[in-house]
C-alpha positions in Angstrom: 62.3 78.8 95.9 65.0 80.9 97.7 67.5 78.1 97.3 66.9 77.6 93.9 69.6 78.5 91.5 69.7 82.2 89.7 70.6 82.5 86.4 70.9 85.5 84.4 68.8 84.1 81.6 66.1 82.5 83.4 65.3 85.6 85.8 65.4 87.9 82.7 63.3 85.9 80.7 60.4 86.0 83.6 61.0 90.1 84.3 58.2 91.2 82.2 57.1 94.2 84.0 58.4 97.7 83.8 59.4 99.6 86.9 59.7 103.2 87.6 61.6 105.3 89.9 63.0 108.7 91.3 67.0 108.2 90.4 67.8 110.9 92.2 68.5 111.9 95.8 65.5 112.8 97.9 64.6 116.5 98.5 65.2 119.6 96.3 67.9 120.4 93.8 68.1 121.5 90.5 67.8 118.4 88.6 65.6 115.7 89.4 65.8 112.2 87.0 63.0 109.4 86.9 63.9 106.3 85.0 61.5 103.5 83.7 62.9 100.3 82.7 61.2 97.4 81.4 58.7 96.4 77.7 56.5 99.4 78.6 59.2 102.1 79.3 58.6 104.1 75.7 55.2 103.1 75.6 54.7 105.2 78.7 56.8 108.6 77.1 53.4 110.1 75.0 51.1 110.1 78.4 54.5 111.4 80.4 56.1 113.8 78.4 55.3 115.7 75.1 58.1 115.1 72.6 58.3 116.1 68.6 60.7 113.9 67.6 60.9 109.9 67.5 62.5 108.3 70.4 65.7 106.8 69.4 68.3 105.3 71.0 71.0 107.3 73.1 69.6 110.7 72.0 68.6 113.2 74.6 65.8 115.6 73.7 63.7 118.4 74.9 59.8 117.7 76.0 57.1 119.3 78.3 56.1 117.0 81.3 52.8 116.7 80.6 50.5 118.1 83.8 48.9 114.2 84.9 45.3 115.8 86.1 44.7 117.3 82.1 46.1 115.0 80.0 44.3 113.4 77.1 41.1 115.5 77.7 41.7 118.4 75.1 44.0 118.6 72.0 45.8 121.3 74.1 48.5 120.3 75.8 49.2 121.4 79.3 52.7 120.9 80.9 53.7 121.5 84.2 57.7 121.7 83.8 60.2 121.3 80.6 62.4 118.2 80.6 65.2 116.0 78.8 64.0 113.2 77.9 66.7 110.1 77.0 66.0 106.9 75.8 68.0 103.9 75.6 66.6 100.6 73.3 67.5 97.2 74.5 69.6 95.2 74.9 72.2 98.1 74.7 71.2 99.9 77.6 72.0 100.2 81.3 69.2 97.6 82.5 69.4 95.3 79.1 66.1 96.4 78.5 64.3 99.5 77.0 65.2 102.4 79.8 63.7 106.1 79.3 65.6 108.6 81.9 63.0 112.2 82.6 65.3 114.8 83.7 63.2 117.4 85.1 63.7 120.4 87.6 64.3 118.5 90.7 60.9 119.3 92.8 59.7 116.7 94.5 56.2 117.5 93.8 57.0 117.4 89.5 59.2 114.0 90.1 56.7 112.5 92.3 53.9 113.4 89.9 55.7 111.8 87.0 55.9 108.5 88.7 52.2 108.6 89.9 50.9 109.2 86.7 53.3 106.4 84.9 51.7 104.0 87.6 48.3 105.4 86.8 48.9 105.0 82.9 50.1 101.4 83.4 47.1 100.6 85.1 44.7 102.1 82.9 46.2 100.7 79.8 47.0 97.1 81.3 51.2 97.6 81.2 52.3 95.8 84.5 54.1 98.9 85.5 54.8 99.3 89.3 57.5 101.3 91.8 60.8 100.1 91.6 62.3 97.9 94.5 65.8 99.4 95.8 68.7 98.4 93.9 65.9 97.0 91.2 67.5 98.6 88.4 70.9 97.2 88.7 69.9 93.5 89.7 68.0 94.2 85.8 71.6 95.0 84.6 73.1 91.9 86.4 70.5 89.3 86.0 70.4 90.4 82.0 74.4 90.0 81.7 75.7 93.7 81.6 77.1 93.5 84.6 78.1 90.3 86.6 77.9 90.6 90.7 80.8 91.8 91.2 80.6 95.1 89.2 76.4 95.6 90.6 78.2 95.4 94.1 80.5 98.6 92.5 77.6 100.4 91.4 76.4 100.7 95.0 80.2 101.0 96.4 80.6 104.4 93.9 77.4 105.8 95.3 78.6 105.0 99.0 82.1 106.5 98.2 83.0 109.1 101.0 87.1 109.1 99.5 88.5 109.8 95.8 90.5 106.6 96.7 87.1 104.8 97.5 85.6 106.0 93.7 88.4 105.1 92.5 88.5 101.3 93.6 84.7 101.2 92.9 85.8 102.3 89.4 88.1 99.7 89.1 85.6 96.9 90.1 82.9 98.6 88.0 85.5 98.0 85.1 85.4 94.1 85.5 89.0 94.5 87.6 88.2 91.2 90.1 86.8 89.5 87.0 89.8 89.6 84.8 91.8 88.8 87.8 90.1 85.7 88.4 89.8 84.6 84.3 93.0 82.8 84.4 93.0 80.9 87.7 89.1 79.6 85.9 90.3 79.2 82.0 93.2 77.0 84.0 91.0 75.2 85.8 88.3 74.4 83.1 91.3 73.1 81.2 92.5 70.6 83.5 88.9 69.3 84.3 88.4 69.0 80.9 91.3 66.7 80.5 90.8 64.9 83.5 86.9 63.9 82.5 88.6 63.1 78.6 91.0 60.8 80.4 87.8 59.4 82.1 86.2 58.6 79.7 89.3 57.1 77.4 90.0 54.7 80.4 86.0 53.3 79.6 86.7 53.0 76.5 84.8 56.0 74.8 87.2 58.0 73.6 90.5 57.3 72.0 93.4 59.2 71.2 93.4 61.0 74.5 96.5 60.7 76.8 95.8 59.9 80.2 96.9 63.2 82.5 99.5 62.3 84.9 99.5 63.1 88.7 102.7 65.7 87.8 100.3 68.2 85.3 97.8 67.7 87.8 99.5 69.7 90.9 100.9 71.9 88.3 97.5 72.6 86.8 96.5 73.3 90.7 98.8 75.4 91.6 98.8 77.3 88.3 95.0 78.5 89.1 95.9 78.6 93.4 98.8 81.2 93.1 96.8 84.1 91.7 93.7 83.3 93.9 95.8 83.6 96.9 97.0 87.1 95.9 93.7 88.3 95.3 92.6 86.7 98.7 95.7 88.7 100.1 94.2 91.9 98.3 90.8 91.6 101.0 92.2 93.4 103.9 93.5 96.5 101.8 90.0 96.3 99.9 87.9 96.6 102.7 89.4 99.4 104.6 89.6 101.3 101.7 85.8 100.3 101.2 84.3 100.6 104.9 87.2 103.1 106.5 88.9 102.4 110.0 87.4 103.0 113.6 90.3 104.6 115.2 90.3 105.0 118.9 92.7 107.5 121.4 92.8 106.1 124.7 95.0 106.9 127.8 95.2 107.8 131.2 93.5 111.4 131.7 95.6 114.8 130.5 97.8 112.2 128.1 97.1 114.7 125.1 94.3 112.7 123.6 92.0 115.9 122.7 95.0 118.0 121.2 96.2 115.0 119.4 92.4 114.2 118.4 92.5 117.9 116.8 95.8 117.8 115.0 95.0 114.8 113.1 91.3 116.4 112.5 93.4 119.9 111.2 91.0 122.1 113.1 89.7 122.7 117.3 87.1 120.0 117.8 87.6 118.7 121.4 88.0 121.4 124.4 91.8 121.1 125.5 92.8 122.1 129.0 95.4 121.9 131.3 92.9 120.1 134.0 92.5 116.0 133.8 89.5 114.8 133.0 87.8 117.4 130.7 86.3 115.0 128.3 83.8 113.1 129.7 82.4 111.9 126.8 83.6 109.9 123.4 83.7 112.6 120.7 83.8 111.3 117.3 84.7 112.9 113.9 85.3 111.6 110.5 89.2 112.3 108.9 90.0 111.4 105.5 93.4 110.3 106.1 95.5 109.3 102.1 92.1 107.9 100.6 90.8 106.2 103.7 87.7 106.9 105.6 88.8 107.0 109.2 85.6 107.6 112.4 88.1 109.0 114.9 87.3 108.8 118.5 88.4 111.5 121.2 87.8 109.2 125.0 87.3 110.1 128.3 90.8 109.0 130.4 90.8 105.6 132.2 91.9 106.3 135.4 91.2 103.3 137.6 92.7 100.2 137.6 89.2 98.0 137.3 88.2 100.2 134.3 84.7 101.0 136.2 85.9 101.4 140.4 84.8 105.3 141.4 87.9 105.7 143.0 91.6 106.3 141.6 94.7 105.7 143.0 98.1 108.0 142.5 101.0 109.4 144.3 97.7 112.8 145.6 95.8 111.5 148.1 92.7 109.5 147.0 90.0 111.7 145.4 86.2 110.6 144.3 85.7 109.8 140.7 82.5 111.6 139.6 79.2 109.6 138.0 79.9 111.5 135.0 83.4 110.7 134.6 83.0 107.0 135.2 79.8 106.8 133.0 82.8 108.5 130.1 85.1 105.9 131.1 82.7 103.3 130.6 82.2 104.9 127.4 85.9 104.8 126.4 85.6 101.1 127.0 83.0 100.3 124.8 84.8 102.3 122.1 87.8 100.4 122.9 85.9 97.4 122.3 84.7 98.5 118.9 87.9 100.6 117.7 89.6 98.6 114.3 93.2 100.3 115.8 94.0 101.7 119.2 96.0 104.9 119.6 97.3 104.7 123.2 99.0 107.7 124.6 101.3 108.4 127.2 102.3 111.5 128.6 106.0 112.2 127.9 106.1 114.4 130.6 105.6 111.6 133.1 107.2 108.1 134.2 105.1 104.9 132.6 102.3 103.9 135.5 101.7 100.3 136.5 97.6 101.7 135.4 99.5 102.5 131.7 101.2 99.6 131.8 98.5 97.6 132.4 96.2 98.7 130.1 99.5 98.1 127.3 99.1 95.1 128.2 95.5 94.5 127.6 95.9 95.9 124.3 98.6 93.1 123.3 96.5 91.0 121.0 94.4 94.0 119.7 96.0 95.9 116.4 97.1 99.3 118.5 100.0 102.0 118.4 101.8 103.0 121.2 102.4 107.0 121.6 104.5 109.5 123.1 102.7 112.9 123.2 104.1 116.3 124.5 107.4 115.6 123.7 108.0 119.5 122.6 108.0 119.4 126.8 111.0 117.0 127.3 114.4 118.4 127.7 116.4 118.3 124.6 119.4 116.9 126.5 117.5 114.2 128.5 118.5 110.8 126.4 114.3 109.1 126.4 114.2 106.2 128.5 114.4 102.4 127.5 110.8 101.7 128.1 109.4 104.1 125.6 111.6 103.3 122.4 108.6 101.4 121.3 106.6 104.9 121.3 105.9 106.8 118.2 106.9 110.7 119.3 104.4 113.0 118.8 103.5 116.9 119.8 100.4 118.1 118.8 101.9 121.4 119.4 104.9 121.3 117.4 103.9 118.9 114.7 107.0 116.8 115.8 106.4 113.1 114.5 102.6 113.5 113.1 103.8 112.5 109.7 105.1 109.4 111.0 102.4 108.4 112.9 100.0 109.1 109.9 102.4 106.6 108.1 101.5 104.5 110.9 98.3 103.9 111.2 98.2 103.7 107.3 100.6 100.2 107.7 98.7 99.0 111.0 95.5 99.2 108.8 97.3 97.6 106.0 96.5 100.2 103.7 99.9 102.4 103.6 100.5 101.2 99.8 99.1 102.9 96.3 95.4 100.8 95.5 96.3 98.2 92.9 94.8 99.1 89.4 94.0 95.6 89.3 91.5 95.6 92.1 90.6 94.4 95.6 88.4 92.3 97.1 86.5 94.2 99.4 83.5 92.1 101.0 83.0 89.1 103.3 80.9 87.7 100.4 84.0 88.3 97.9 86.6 87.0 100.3 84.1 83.8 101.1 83.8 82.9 97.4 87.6 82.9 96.5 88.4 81.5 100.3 86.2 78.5 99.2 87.9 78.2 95.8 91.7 78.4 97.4 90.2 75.7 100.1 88.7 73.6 97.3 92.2 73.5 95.3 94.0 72.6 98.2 92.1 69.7 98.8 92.7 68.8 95.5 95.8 68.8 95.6 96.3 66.4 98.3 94.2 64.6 96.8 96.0 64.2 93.7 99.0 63.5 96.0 97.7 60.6 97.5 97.1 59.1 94.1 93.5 59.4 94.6 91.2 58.4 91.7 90.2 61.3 89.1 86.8 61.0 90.0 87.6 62.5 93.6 90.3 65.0 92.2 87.2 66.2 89.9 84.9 66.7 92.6 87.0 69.0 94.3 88.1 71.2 91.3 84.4 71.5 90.7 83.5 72.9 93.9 86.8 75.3 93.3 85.3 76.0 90.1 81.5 76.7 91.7 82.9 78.8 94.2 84.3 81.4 91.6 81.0 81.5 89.3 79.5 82.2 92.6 82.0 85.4 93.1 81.0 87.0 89.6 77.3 85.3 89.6 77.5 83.2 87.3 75.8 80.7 89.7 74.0 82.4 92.8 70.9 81.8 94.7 68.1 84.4 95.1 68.2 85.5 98.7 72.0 85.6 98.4 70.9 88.3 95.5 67.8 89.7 97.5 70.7 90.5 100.5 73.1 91.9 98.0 70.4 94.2 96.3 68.5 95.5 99.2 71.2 97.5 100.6 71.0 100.1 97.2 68.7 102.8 97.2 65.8 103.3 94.9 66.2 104.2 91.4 69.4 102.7 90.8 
């Protein structure tokens, strides 16, 4: 059943075939690694690979991939490729069960050739082997207790990783970092449900010796297991732009500087910058590795009108068509408005602040956005700036002038300005659910225990606090929760 509980025991007890598997990237490269895991992995070496020695665990040795279409019909053997053969004996192994690793020369055709003919094997000799399903390897290493969910989720964060910072905070996790930072706020927790269900029982009479636990330990028992839950709930937002990067968006009216600003942050010429309004007409996007964290930064076409999508624009020139393709990029801009994590808005130091500008400001007032001043290298030195721009970060993509500062910036509007923890983040909806639920759980509890509720409806609670964090390191689960967890890795790992 999909609802049905998941426990590591229970599924590894019933995973009784052995699966097989290109572990490396698709297409051509030097090395190329196919992994069988499962009761039949070294059975399946001999018909694979000729080796002289025995295979024993952890030790890597040299063998002949054996060619699949000659195989067992002559004492000769015939090889197609050399290899390195690894084997690892379970439970001490990646998967918690016996795992072979072939690393041959990374053709497709040799890779895909050893997997056909460990499929072929397992079906001539009866060994229930079949192709592994994507991220079927590591669900083996979770469901078998080397890793518990929160670490498997790691595995596929590492791979993902497009920053050091990112391989660094899948590290972290990989290392049991959320884990241990959730231990305490659990062993406190089992404690005081312990003692409450002890006193339960003492007041029927079953046990003796065992004070009753007043309402005072109660709350402090709470809020001993609340307070380092609610930092690691604090820790999601920092996590998850570090994990998933930031959608940053330029916008402005047109010739605001969005294209030379677009290519300073980028270090290099990307968008075509002119002294004519309106030459992009398009959104440009380009990724920017800005301290550790993925940014997707989009270059927009200028929004000129004062609807967002009229084809005509008003200023102090006389009134002048808007072309199809200029309002199609301004409808364009708005979309990426709509999607953008942080807004850049720009305003032309050069020029006085439009009603249009101020405006769209003020559109912008509930969405996370920055407000800058580009082309200052243009204003007078002497000219004291005016009142309504002291809110403006000042910028010059020519000069430099305040591009550290708005780097600095955007790092702090995307709450991510400060050095990762080396305790780990959360950095999933899933993760931030689980401990959100806990947190929520212990409150109620607490008031609970404030009212001078009975212990029976205090207990219920801090059970449900207590489910909610076995279901954050998978302790207790559900299959299709695991089945959408799993399915986003790729094959072979």
């Amino acid at each position: 059943m999909a609802d049905s509980p998941a426990t590591p025991q229970t599924e590894a007890a019933d995973a009784g075939e052995t699966i097989v598997a290109i572990s490396t990237p698709p297409g051509r490269g030097g090395i190329g690694i196919v992994r069988l895991s499962g009761p039949a992995a070294l059975a399946l070496v001999p018909h694979l690979v000729s080796v002289k020695a025995p295979l024993t665990h952890a030790r890597a040795q040299f063998g002949q991939v054996l060619d699949p279409h000659r195989a067992g019909h002559s004492d000769e053997i015939y090889s197609i490729d050399d290899a390195i053969v690894t084997t690892f004996h379970g439970p001490h192994s990646y998967t918690g069960e016996d795992l072979v690793e072939i690393a041959a020369h990374g053709s497709p055709v040799i890779l895909d050739a050893i997997v056909r003919a460990a499929l072929a094997v397992g079906r001539r000799l009866d060994l229930g082997v079949r192709p592994a399903e994507p991220g079927e390897f590591t669900q083996r290493a979770f469901l078998s207790g080397r890793l518990d969910l929160t670490q498997a989720e790691a595995v596929n964060d590492l791979i993902a990783a497009r920053t050091l910072d990112q391989v660094r905070a899948a590290a972290q996790q990989m290392g049991g970092a959320i884990s241990r930072r959730v231990a305490p706020a659990k062993e406190t927790l089992l404690h005081i449900i312990a003692l409450l269900e002890a006193g339960m029982d003492f007041a029927s009479g079953e046990l003796d010796d065992v004070d009753i636990v007043t309402p005072e330990a109660i709350a402090e028992a709470i809020e001993k297991s609340r307070v380092p839950l609610a930092t690691l709930a604090a820790s999601f937002r920092h996590g998850q732009v570090v994990r998933e990067g930031l959608a940053l968006a330029l916008i402005g009216l047109p010739n605001a500087g969005k294209s030379s600003l677009f290519n300073k942050l980028l270090a290099r010429d990307r968008a075509i910058v002119t002294a004519a309004p309106g030459t992009t007409r398009d959104t440009l996007e380009e990724s920017l590795d800005l301290k550790g964290i993925p940014i997707r930064l989009i270059d927009t076409a200028g929004l000129r009108s004062e609807s967002g999508d009229a084809t005509k624009k008003k200023s102090g020139r006389e009134a002048e068509e808007i072309s199809e393709a200029e309002t199609l990029g301004i409808a364009r801009s708005r979309e990426a408005l709509a999607d953008a994590d942080l807004i850049l808005f720009l305003h032309d130091a050069t020029r006085r602040i439009t009603r249009e500008e101020e405006r769209l400001i003020a559109e912008l007032a509930t969405r996370p956005h920055l407000l800058v001043q580009t082309k200052v290298d243009l204003l007078h030195p002497e000219i004291p700036p005016s009142e309504e721009l002291e809110k403006f970060l000042h910028t010059s993509a020519l000069s430099g002038e305040g591009m550290d500062d708005l780097r600095l910036a955007i790092l702090q509007a995307a709450n991510a300005d400060g050095a990762l923890a080396d305790s780990g983040a959360l950095n999933n909806l899933r993760q931030q659910e689980a401990v959100a639920a806990a947190i929520a759980a212990l409150d109620t509890a607490a008031t609970a225990n404030s009212n001078k509720l009975p212990h029976e409806l205090i207990l219920v609670d801090l059970h449900n606090a207590l489910r909610s964090l076995d279901t954050l390191t998978g302790n207790t689960t559900t299959d299709d929760i695991l089945a959408r967890i799993f399915a986003t890795f790729c094959i072979g790992k």
